[in-house]
N, C-alpha and C positions, 0 to 999 in steps of 0.2 A: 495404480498409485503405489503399490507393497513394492512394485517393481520396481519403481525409481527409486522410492527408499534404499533397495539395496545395494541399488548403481552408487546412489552417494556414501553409502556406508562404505562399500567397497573402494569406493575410492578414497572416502576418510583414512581407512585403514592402508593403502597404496600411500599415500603423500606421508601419513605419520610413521610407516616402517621405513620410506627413505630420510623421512627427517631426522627419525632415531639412528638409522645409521652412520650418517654423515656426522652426526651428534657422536656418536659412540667411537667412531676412527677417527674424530679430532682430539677426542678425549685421552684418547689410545696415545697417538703424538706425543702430543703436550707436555702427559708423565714423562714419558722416555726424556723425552725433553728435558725435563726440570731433572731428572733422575741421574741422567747423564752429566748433566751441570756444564762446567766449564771442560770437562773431557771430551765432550759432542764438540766443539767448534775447534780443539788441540786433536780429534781425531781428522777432522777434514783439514786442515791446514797442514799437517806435517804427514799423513798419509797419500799424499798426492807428489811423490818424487817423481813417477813420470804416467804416462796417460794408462796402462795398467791399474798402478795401484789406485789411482786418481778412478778411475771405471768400477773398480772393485770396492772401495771406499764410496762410492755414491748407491752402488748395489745395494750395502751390506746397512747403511745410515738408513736408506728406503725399505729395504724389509723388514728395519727394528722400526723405524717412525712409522710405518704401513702410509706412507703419502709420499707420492713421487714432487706434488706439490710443495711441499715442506718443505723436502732436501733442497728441489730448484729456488725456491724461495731463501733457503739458509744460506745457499752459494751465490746467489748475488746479490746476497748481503756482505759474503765475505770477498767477494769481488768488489764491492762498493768501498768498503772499511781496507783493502787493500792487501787483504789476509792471503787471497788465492789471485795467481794472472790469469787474465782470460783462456789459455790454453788448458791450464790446470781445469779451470770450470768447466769448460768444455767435456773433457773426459771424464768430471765426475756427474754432469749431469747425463750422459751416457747410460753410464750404470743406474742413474737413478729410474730411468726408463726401466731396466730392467727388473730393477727390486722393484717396479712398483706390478709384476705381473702377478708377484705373490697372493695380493688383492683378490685376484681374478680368481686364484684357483683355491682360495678360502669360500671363496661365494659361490661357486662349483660344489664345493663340497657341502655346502647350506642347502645345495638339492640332492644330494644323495648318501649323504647321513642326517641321520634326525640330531638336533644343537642342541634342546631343549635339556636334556639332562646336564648338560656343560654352563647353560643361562645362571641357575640360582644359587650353586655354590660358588660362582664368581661376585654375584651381588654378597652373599652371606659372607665373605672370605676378605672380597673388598672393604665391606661396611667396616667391618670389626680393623681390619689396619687402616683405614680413615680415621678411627676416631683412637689410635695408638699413632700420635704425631709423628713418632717417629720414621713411621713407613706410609706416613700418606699418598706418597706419589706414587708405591705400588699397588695402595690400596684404588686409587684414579686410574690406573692402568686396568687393574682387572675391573672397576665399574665401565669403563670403554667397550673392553673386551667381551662382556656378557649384554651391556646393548647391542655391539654389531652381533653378536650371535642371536641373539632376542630378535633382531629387526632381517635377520636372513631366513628364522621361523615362522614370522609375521609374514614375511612376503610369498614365501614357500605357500602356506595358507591362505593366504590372500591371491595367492595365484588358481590354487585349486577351485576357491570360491568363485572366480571370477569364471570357472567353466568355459573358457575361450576357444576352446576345440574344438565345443559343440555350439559357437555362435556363427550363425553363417552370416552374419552383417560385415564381421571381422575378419571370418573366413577368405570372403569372398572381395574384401579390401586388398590384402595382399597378394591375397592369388592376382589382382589385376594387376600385378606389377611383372614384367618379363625378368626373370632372372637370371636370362641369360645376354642381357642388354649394358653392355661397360655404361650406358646414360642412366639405366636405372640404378647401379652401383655406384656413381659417379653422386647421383641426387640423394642417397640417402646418407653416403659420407657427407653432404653438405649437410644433412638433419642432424647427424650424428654431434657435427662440430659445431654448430648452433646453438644444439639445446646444451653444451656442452659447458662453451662459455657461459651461457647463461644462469643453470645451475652451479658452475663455480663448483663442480664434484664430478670428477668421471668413473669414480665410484658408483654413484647415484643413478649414474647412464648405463652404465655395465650390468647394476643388478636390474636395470627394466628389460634392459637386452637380454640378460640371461632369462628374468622370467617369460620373455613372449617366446622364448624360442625353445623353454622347456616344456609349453603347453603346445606346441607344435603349429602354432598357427604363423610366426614369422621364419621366413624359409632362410637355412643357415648361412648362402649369400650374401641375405640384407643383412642380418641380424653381424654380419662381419665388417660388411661396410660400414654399419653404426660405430664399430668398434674400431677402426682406422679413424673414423671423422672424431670418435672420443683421446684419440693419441695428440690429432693438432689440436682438439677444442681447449685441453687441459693444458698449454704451454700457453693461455691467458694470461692464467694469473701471476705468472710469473713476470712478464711485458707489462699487466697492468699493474703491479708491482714496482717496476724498473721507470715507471712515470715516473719523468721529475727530475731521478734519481744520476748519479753522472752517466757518462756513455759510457767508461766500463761495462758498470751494472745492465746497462740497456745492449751490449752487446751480449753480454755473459743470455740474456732472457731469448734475446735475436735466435743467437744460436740453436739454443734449446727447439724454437719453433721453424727453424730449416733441417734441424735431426729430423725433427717426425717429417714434414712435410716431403721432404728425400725418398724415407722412408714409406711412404702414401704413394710416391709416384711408380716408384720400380714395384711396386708390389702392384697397380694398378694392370704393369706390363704382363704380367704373367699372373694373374688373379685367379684365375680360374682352374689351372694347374697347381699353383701354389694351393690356395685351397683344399683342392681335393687330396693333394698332399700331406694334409696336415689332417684329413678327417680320417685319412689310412692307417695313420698315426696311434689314433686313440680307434681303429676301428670300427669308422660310424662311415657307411653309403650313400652319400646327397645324395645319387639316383635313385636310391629303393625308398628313401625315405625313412618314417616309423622311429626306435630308438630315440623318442624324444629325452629319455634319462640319461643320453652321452652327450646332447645337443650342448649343456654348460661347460662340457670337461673340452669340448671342440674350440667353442669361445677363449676356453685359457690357453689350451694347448695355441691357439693361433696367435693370441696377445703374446704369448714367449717366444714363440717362432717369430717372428715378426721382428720384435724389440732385441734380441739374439741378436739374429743374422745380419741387421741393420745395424746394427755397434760394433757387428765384425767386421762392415762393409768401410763403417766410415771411421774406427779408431784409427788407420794409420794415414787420414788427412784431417787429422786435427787442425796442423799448420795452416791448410788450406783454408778450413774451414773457418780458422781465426781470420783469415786476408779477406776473405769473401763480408764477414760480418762487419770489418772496420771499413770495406769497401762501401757497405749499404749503409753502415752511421758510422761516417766519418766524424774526426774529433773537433771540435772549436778552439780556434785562437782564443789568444786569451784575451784580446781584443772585447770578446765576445760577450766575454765570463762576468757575470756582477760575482756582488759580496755572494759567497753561498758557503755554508761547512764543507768541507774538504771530504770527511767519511761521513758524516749523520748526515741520513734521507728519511725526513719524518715517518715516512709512507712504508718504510721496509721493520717499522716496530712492528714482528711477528712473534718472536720468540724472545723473552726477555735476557738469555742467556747471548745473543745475537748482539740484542739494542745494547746491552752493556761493554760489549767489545768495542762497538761502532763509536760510543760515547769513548772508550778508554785511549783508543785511537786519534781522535778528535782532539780532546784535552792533552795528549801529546802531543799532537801537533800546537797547541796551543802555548805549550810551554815553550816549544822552540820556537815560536813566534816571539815571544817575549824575552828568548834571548838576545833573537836578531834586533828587536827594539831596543834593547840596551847598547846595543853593538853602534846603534844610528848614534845614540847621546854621548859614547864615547869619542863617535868621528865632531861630533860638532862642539865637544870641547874643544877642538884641536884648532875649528876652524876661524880663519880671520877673515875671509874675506865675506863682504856685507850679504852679498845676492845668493850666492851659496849656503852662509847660514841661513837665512828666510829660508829657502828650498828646503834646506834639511826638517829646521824645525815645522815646517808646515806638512810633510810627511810623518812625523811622528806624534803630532795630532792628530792625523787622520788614522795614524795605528793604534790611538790611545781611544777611539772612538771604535775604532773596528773590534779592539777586545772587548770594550764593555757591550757590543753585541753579539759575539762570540758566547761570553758569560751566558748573557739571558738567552741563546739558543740550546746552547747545552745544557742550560738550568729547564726550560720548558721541556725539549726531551729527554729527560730525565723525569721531568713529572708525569709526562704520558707513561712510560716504561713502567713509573711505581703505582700508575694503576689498577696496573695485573697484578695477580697471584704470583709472587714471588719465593724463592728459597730465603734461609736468614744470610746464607755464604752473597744475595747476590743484593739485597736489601744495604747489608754492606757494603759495600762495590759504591753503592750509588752513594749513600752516605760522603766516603772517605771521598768520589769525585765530587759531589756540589760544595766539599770543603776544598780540594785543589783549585775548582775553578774560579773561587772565589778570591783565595790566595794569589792565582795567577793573572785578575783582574787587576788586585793590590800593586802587584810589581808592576802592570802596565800604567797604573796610574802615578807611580812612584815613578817613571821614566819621564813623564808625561811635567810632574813636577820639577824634575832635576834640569828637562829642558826649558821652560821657562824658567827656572833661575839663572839660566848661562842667559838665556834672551834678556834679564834686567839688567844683567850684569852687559852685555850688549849694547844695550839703550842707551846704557850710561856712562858709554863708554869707557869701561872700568878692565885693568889688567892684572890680573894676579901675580904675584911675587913671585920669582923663580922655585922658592921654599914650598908656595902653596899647591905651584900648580904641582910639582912631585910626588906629594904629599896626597892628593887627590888622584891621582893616576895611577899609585901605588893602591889607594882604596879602591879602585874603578877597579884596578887587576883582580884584587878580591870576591869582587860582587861577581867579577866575570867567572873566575872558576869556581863559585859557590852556583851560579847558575847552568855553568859548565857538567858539573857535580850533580844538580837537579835535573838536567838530559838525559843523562847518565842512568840514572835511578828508574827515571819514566819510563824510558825504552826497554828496560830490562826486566825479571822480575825479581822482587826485593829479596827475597834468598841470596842472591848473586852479589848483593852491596852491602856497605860497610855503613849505616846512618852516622857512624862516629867522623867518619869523612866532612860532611856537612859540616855534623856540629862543632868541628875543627876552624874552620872556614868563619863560621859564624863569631866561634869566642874572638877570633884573630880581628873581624871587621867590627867587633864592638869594644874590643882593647884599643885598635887603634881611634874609635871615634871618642872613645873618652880622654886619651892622650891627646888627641889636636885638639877637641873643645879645649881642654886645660890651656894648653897650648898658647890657642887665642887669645884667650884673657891677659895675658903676658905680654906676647907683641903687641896686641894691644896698648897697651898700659904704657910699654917700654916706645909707644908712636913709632912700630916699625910699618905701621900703615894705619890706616882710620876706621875708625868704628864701621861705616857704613860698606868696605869692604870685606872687613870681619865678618860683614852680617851674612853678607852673601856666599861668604867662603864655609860658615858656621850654617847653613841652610845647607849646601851640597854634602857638607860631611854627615849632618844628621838624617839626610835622605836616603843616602847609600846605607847608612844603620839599618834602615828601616828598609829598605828593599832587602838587606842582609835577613831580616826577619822573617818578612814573607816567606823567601826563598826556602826558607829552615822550617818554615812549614809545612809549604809544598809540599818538602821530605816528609815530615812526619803525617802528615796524612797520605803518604802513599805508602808508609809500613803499618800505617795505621795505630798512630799513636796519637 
């Protein structure tokens, strides 16, 4: 009975040293994350000139996030959002392979230094910049940092408790495995990948691997096989991630999960050589056996060797490997395509610094959506013929419909986003967008109005004065390059613009609607035409005012005024 006891305690203590670590290297993340801010997603975007730096920049992102997952994750985010081309992502998910060995050989060294004096001045050191606001994200960073070191103590101990050396139940399980059999290497890289996806950590995999293979009971063969199967199992989450999401993005994941797989296969060819190659390395003998204290440092050394040689193999067919992935997801006509956002993919909310770009992208796109909606109202002034107008104006219904869906998609992702842990820089952000998008709703409804007043004015068969219509086409010009002006602004960032531009634009389309009303009243009066097409001439003038308004919002909520 004591004995089972201790089997469960051991194993209590097994499931909560890998809970704590997976806990403590997401924790680890995150800070960086948030700490890096808006610099983490301007370093992968402008750092990717060509598959080099693109390789180096995914390296150098994964040894500071300590998650190769992350980076894959933040890049076809920024593939989805349009930030990075699939080529780019390619090479920097490369690299991300590579920083992510660094992992391997921190967990190595959690078996052959003692962490434990490194654990509580990080908690102590943490605590105290948590609760000084200022540096709480380094204060989160070193709480990460002293769980994964806590939980590679815990395992360390938990492994010596578990006396697996001297268990011949366990002994004598692996021993039945031929290790010199490619079918027996072949089935436990299929364990490896399994438990892999499943756990959603190849972290989690790597330190069970490291610990069976430092009590010497899993022979360094399998325990590498495991480690091959944990290369494909972890390009999951990135695929299941890219559900959903457009076929960029599901390329940019594709790809990642034919690196390793490449990589699995040629190293399959020459496994056994390779191998021992890499145990010469660090000076440890599969034949003699024994050295179970080099068994972890074997495991990393091969995770590097591996992910190395394999990005040296395939960085200069990137090209290739782009043809190959649009070959296996090919892209949909547009035929195909319903209503969907263009860059927000609900599913890719990971990083709030991420979801903010995806959204900023989005909402510009959305702005020049609504220019082009203006542009529809300005051809169907023009237009006389009956069938044609119908056509028109029943398209800019169905655009005046599509934006106020736009609005409420980007207003709900936007709610998901803020309800994470935020910076104040990014809490902002969202702020000044749920005020553009609403802004840029206005103007589509303000489009939506000016074209059904041409449509009454249609019905009723009614012709405007050669005065009026000049007079309105002059304003239309206005609203145009005040919207013009608002593209302008959104694409760029506001350092770069002049907000006094706009509100140039704006005084000139509210001068002129207060001079034509006036105007009106006059001809009017003087019967150079009737009330009833006053009314309609006196409606499109003060609708252009008013989309002039929006418009000069829009601006000011994107400098943030």
């Amino acid at each position: 009975m004591e004995t089972n006891q201790n089997y469960v305690m051991i194993a209590l203590q097994l499931l909560g040293a890998l809970g704590l670590l997976i806990y403590g290297m997401r924790m680890m993340s995150e800070a960086l994350q948030k700490m890096a801010g808006p610099q983490l997603r301007h370093i992968l975007a402008r750092m990717t000139t060509n598959r080099l730096t693109g390789m180096l920049t995914g390296m150098l992102v994964t040894c500071a996030v300590q998650s190769s997952s992350a980076t894959t994750v933040m890049t076809v985010s920024f593939v989805s959002a349009g930030l990075l081309t699939l080529t780019q992502a390619i090479s920097v998910i490369m690299g991300a392979n590579i920083g992510t060995t660094l992992t391997a050989w921190i967990m190595s060294l959690g078996y052959n230094v003692d962490l434990t004096n490194m654990v509580y001045p990080s908690f102590i050191i943490g605590m105290v910049l948590i609760y000084k606001k200022r540096h709480r994200y380094v204060g989160d960073f070193l709480f990460g940092t002293a769980f994964m070191f806590l939980s590679l103590v815990m395992l360390n101990t938990t492994g010596k408790a578990m006396d697996l050396e001297h268990n011949e139940a366990v002994i004598s399980f692996f021993a039945s495995f031929d290790n010199s059999s490619h079918l027996t290497i072949v089935a436990f890289l299929a364990i490896g990948t399994l438990i892999t996806c499943i756990v959603q950590s190849s972290a989690a995999v790597m330190a069970i691997t490291i610990l069976l293979c430092s009590t010497g009971v899993l022979p360094i063969y399998l325990g590498i096989a495991l480690v091959m199967g944990e290369n494909i199992g972890t390009t999951a989450t990135a695929n299941l991630v890219a559900l959903g999401s457009n076929t960029q993005a599901r390329r940019a994941a594709m790809a990642h999960l034919l690196f390793n797989v490449f990589g699995v296969m040629w190293v399959l060819i020459v496994f056994y050589p390779f191998v021992n190659m890499v145990c010469h390395l660090v000076g440890y003998d599969p034949a003699a056996g024994g050295q179970t204290e080099r068994l972890p440092v074997v495991l990393a050394m091969f995770h590097t060797c591996f992910n190395v040689i394999n990005t040296a193999i395939l960085l200069g067919f990137v090209p290739q490997m782009k043809r190959v992935v649009c070959w296996i997801l090919p892209g949909k006509g547009d035929a195909q395509e319903e209503f969907r956002l263009e860059y927000i993919q609900s599913n890719l909310v990971q990083t709030p610094e991420i979801a903010v770009l995806q959204a900023q992208k989005e909402t510009t796109a959305f702005a020049m959506r609504v220019e082009r909606m203006f542009g529809m109202v300005r051809e169907l002034f023009t237009i006389t013929d009956e069938k044609e107008f119908s056509a028109l104006l029943s398209k800019i219904e169905h655009e005046e419909d599509t934006t106020d869906r736009i609005e409420i998609e980007i207003a709900r992702f936007l709610a998901q986003v803020s309800d994470g842990h935020l910076s104040d820089e990014t809490k902002q952000k969202i702020r000044q967008m749920i005020r553009e998008i609403s802004e840029l709703e206005s103007i589509g409804d303000a489009c939506s109005k000016l074209a059904r007043t041409l449509d009454r004015k249609q019905q009723a068969a009614r012709t405007f004065t050669p005065h009026q219509t000049t007079q309105l086409q002059a304003m239309m010009d206005l609203c145009g390059q005040a919207l013009a002006q608002m593209n302008i602004v959104m694409q760029g960032y506001r350092t770069e613009h002049d907000i006094r531009d706009s509100y140039r634009l704006e005084n000139e389309i509210n001068r002129q609607q207060e001079l034509l009303t006036g105007e009106n009243v006059s001809k009017v009066n003087d019967n150079e035409y009737d009330y009833s097409l006053g009314t309609l001439y006196v409606d499109m003038v003060n609708e252009l005012e008013e989309l002039g308004e929006y418009v000069v919002n829009v601006v000011e909520a994107r400098f943030g005024r």
